[in-house]
C-alpha positions, 0 to 999 in steps of 0.5 A: 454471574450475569455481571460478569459474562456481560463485563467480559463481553463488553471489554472483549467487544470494545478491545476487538473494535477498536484494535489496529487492523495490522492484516492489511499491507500498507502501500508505499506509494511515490509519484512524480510528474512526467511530461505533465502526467502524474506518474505513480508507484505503489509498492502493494507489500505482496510482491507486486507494485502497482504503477499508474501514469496519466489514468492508466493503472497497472499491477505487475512484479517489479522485475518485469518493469526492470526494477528490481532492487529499486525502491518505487521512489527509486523507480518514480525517479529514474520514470520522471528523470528521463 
């Protein structure tokens, strides 16, 4: 009976280890180069993004950025075109 609690609790350890951690929101991040400055938009998969240019970061909803409906490659893009 030792055998077999010991067994069980091994797999169970070994399986919790080394399963995916599927919680975390993975970010979708697309940069570009505006005037010399590295410009970057992070989509943080909970509703905000995350928009970095030269050193500055900031965390905000799309929509106050004016880019609702644009993917944060689309956003970088229309930053980095002008």
């Amino acid at each position: 009976m030792k055998k077999l609690v010991l067994t069980t609790l091994i797999v169970a350890t070994l399986i919790t280890a080394c399963s995916k951690d599927d919680d975390k929101p993975t970010k979708e991040c697309e940069s570009c180069t505006l005037q010399g400055n590295k410009v970057e938009v992070c989509d943080n998969a909970d509703g905000t993004w995350t928009l970095s240019v030269a050193g500055s970061t900031t965390t905000t909803d799309p929509k106050l950025l004016g880019a609702e409906g644009l993917t944060p490659k689309e956003y970088a893009q229309s930053l980095c075109s002008n």
